[in-house]
C-alpha positions in Angstrom: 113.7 81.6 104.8 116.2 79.1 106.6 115.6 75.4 106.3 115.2 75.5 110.2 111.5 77.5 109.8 110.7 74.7 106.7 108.5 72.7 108.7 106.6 75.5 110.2 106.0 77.1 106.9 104.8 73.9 105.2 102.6 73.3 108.0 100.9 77.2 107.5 101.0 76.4 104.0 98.9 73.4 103.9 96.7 75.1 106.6 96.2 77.4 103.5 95.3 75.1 101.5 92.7 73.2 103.2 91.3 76.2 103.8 91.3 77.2 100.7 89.5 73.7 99.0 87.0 73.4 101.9 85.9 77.2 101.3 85.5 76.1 97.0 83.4 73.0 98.0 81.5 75.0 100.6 80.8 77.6 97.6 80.5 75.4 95.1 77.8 73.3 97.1 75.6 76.6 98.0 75.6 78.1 94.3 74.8 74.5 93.2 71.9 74.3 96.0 70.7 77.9 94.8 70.7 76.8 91.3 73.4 79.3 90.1 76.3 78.8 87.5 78.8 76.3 89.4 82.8 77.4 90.4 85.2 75.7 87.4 87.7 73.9 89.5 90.7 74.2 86.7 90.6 78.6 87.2 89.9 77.8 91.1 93.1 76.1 91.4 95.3 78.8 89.3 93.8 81.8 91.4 94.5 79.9 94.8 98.3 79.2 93.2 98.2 82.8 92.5 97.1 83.4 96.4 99.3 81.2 97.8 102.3 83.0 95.9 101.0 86.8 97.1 101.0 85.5 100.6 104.5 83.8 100.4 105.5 87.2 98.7 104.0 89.0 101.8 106.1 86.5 104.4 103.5 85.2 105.8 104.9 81.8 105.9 106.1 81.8 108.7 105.5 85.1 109.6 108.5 85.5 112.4 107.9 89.0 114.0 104.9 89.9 112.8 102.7 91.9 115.0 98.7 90.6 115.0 97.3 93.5 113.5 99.8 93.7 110.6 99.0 90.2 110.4 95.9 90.7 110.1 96.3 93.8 107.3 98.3 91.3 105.0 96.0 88.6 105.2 92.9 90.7 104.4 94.2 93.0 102.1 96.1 90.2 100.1 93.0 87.9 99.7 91.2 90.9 99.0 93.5 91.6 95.7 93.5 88.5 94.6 89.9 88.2 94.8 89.3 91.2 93.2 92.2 90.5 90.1 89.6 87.1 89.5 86.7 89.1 89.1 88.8 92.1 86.4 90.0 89.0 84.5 86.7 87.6 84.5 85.1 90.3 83.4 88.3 91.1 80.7 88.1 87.6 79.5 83.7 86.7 79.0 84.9 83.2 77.9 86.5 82.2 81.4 83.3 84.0 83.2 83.0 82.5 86.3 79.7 82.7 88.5 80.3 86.4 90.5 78.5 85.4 93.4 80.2 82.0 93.5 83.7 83.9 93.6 82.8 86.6 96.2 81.4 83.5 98.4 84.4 81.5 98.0 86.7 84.2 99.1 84.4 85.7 101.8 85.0 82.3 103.3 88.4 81.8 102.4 89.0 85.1 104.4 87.5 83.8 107.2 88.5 80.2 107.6 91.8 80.9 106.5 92.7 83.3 109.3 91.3 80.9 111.7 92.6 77.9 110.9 96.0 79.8 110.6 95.7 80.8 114.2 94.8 76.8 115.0 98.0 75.6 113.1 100.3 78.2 114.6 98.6 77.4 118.4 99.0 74.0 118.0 102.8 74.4 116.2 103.7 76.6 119.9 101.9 73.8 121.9 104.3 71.3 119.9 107.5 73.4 120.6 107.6 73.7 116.9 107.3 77.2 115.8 109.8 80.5 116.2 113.4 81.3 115.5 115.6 81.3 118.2 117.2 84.9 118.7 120.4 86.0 120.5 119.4 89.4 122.1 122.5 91.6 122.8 122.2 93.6 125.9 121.4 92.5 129.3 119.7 96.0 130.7 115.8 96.8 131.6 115.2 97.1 128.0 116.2 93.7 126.9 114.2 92.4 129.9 110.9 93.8 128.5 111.6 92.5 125.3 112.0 89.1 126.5 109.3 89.1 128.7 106.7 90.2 126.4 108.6 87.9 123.8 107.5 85.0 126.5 104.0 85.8 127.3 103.7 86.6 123.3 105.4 83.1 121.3 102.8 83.8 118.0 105.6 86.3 117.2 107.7 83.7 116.1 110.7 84.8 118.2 112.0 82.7 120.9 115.2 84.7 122.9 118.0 81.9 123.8 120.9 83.8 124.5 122.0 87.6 125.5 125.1 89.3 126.2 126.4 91.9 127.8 129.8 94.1 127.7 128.9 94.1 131.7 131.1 91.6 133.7 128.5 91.8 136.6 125.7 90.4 134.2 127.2 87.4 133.0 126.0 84.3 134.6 122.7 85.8 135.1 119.5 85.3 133.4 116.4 87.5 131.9 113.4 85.5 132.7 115.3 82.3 132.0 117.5 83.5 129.5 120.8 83.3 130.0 123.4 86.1 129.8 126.5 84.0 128.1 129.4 86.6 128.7 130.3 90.0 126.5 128.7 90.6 122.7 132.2 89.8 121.6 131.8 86.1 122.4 128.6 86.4 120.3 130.6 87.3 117.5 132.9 84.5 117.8 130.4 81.9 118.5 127.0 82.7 117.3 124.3 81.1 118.0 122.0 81.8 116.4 121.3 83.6 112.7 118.7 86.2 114.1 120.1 88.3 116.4 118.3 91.5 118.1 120.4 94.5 120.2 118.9 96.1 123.0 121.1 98.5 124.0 119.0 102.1 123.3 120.7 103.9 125.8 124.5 103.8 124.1 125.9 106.4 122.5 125.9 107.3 118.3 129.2 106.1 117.6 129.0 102.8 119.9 125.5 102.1 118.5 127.0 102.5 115.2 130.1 99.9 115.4 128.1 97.2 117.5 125.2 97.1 114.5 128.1 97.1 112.0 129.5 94.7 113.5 126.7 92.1 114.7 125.2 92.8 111.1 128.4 91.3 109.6 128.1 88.6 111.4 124.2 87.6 112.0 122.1 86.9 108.9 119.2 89.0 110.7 119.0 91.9 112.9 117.1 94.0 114.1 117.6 97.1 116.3 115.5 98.4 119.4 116.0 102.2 118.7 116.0 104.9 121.8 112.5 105.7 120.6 110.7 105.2 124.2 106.9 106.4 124.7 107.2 106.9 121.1 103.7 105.7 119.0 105.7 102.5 117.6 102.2 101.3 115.4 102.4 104.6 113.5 106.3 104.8 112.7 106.9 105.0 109.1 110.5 104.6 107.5 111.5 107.6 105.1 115.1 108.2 103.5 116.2 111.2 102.3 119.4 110.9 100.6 122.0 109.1 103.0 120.0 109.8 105.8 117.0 107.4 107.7 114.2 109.2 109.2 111.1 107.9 110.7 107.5 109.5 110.1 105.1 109.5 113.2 101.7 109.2 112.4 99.0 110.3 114.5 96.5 108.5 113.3 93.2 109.2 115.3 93.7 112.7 114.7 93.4 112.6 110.7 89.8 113.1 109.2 89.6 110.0 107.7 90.5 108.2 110.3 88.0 109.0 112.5 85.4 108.4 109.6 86.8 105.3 109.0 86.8 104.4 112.8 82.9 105.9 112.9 81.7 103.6 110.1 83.2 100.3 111.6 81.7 101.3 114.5 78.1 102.0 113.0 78.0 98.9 110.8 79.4 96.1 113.1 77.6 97.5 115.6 74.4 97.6 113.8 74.9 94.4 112.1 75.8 93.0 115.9 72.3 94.5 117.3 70.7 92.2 114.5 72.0 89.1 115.5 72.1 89.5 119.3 68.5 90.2 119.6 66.9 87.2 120.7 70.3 86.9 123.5 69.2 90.6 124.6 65.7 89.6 124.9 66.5 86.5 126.9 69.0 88.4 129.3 66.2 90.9 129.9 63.8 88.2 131.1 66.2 86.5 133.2 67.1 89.8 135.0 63.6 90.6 135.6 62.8 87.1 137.3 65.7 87.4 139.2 65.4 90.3 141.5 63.3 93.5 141.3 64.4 96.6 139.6 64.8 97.9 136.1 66.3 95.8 133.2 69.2 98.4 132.0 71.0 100.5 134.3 72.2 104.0 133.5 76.0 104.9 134.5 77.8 108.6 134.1 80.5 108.0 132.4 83.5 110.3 131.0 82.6 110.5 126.5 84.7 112.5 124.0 86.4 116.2 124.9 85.5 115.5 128.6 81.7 115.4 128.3 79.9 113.2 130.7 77.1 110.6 128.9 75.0 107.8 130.4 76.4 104.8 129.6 73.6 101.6 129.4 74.4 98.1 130.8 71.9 95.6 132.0 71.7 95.4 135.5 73.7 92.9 137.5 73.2 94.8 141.3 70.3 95.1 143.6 68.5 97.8 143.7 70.8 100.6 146.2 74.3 99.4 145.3 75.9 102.2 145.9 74.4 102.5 149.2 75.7 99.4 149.9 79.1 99.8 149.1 79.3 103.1 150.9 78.8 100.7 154.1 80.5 97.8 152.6 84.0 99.6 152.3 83.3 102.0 155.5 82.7 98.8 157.5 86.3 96.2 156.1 89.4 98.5 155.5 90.7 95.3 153.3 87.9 95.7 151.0 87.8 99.4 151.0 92.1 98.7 149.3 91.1 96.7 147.0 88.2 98.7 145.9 90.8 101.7 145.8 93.8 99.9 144.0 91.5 98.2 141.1 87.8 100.0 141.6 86.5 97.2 141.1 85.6 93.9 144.3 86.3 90.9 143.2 83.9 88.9 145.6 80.6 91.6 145.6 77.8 91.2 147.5 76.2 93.6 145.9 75.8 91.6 142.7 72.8 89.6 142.2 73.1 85.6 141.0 72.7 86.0 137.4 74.6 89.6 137.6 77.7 87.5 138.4 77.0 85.4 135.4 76.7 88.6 133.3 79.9 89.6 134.3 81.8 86.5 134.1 81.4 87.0 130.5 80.9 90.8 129.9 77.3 90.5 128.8 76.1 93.2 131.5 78.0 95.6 128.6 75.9 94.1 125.1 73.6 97.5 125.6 76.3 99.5 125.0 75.5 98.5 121.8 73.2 101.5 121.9 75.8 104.2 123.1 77.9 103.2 119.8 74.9 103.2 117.7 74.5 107.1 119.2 78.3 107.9 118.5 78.8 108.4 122.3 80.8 105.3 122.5 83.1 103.6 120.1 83.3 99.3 119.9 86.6 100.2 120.7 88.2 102.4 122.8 89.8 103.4 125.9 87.9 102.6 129.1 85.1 104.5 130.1 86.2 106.3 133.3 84.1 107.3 135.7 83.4 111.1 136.3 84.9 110.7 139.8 87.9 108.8 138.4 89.2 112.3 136.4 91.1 113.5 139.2 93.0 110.0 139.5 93.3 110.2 135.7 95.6 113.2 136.1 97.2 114.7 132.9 96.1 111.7 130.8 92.5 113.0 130.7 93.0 114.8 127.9 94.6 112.4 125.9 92.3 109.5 126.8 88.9 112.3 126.4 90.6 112.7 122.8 88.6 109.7 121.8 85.3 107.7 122.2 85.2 105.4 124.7 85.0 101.7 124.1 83.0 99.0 124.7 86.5 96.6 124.6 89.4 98.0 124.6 93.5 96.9 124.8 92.9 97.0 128.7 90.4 94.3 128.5 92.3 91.6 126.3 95.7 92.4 128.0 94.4 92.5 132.1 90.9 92.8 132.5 90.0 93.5 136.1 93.7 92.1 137.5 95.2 95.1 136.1 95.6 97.9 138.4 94.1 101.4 137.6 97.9 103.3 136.5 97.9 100.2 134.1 94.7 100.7 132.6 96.1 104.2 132.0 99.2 103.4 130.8 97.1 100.1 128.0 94.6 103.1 126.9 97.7 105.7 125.9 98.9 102.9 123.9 95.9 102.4 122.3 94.9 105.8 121.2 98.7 106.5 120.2 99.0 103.3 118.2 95.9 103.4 116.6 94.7 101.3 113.3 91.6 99.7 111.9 93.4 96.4 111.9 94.6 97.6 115.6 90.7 97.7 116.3 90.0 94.0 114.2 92.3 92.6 116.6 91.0 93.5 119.9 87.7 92.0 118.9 88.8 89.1 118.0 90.7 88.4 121.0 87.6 90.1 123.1 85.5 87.3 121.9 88.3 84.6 123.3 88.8 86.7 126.4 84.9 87.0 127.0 84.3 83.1 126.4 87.2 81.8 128.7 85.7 84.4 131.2 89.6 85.5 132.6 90.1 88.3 134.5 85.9 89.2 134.6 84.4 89.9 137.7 
């Protein structure tokens, strides 16, 4: 770690730590008001040392360049391990017994208030201007532009572009989304700017690849290289050597046995456990609808499921009775309207929607009944979108890949556009999805759903 990422890791460390205190008093104060054995602060503080360590060991402070789902993996298995190491010494050593349920409370609660208070310190670090490494990217071409682009929109990876360079004359002076290209890789190498540097240049040939990493690598303590590995799953790559030789392992991970078990039991507890709590919301949407306008409380969509087969998808209504009807007319009678409908199949301003229909939208609540679709293992809590029969002809060649799964209730379509996306986007966000699939892929997008949903952005 360089002195120049110090601060930010201090800062995620001591996030850590007051996490980690406030979870032990929060514990300690609920076995106490339970009238259960109380937490012994002296092995507390030694198995939070312990925790603090694994997650250094893990890089997590700062974290530079790590994606949110592998993020997410190290945080949960890591305070997962150390948990259960307290509980095997414990039960090793009777004389240091702890209270059991006192432990598993603590670090239930240290698993969530960490991780969220994590995300608060880092936001508030990027709000600051206080958090990333600067990079030098080498390579000026459409490749290095992507990278920097989603670099910008993305800071939480840790890596802020500054500088790129190009061995093309007609590049230099120019910039990548307000990066500037400085002049060849050579003058990188002479004056570098930076101590991370990443090359972008996919397309050049074996033997040039090979002498510009040999020789940014001699002089850069970090690099990394973007390898000519386009439309390639990049969530399920795996490295491998055999002998002298690298190799990378592609995993297809949604077409293994266990993972779609694994994928079908999140989906049936959270989504059972979610039904439980939701309840009294359901029952209050369902009145609300009902005073509103007349018509039946859920409404029952086709909708493309699994291998192609069509299901009834359930939402609460949010249209008057005869929508379709109505937009029939609607787009025959405006040609702008009939576009829009065509380019995102959706209408931003709809007359068809009734007053608290618009509400329900705003925030995705017209979709909590899916609930029941997941529950039946015709839809999955996430997934690719759920087409619409009528939509399979626009899908094209993707419909088998994207039938392959379950459809979701969120998906990467909805936290990365939403309705502003167009539909050959949506496309594109669900192959990604089902050929970068992981549980902790899955944990993500439902935590940024719920920040998505609450903000409202892109709903309509």
């Amino acid at each position: 770690m360089s002195l120049s990422a110090l601060p930010q890791s201090l800062a995620l460390l001591l996030g850590d730590v007051l996490s980690a205190l406030l979870a032990y008093l929060m514990a300690s104060s609920l076995m106490k008001a339970l009238g259960r054995p109380a937490l012994q602060l002296e092995s507390t503080l030694i198995w939070l040392g312990l925790w603090l360590l694994w997650r250094a060991y893990q890089g997590l402070y700062p974290g530079y360049g790590r994606s949110p789902q592998t993020e997410l993996r190290l945080h949960t298995i890591g305070t997962l391990q150390v948990a259960v190491a307290q509980l095997a010494a414990a039960v090793a050593v009777h004389r240091f017994a702890p209270s059991v349920a006192g432990v598993v409370t603590q670090w239930t609660l240290i698993l969530i208030l960490a991780l969220l208070v994590r995300y608060a310190v880092r936001a508030l670090l990027i709000h600051l201007g206080h958090y990333g490494r600067p990079i030098s990217v080498m390579g000026a071409g459409s490749t290095a532009a992507l990278t920097i682009a989603h670099l910008r929109t993305h800071p939480a990876y840790g890596l802020n572009p500054v500088a790129a360079y190009d061995d093309n004359p007609a590049l230099h002076g120019t910039a990548l989304h307000s990066v500037p290209v400085l002049g060849p890789i050579a003058l990188a190498l002479e004056n570098p700017l930076t101590e991370h540097a990443l090359i972008s240049i996919p397309g050049a040939r074996a033997q040039t690849q090979q002498r510009l990493v040999n020789s940014i690598y001699a002089v850069f303590p970090i690099t990394w290289v973007i390898p000519d590995l386009f439309g390639v799953p990049n969530q399920a790559l795996q490295p491998h050597n055999i002998g002298s030789v690298a190799s990378l392992e592609i995993r297809n991970n949604l077409r293994s046995l266990r993972a779609r078990a694994v994928k079908r039991v999140m989906d049936f507890v959270l989504s059972l456990v979610g039904l439980l709590l939701l309840a009294p919301v359901l029952l209050i949407i369902a009145l609300l609808i009902r005073l509103d306008s007349p018509g039946p409380i859920l409404y029952k969509a086709a909708r493309l499921g699994r291998n192609g087969v069509p299901f009834s998808c359930y939402k609460f209504r949010s249209m008057y009775l005869n929508a379709e009807e109505r937009l029939q007319d609607l787009l025959a009678e405006d040609p702008g309207l009939r576009t829009e409908y065509e380019t995102y199949h959706k209408l931003k301003d709809d007359p068809r929607v009734t007053r608290i229909g618009s509400l329900l939208r705003k925030y995705s609540l017209d979709e909590l009944p899916q609930i029941i679709n997941v529950l039946r293992g015709e839809m999955s809590l996430v997934g690719p979108r759920p087409y619409l029969p009528r939509e399979q002809g626009k899908m094209g060649a993707m419909t088998g890949l994207i039938t392959q799964v379950r459809p979701g209730m969120t998906g990467y379509w909805q936290v990365s556009g939403r309705n502003s996306s167009t539909f050959e986007e949506r496309l594109a966000m669900d192959r990604f999805y089902i050929t970068n699939w992981t549980p902790w892929l899955d944990l993500v997008i439902l935590l940024q759903t719920v920040r998505v949903v609450l903000i409202g952005k892109g709903a309509y």
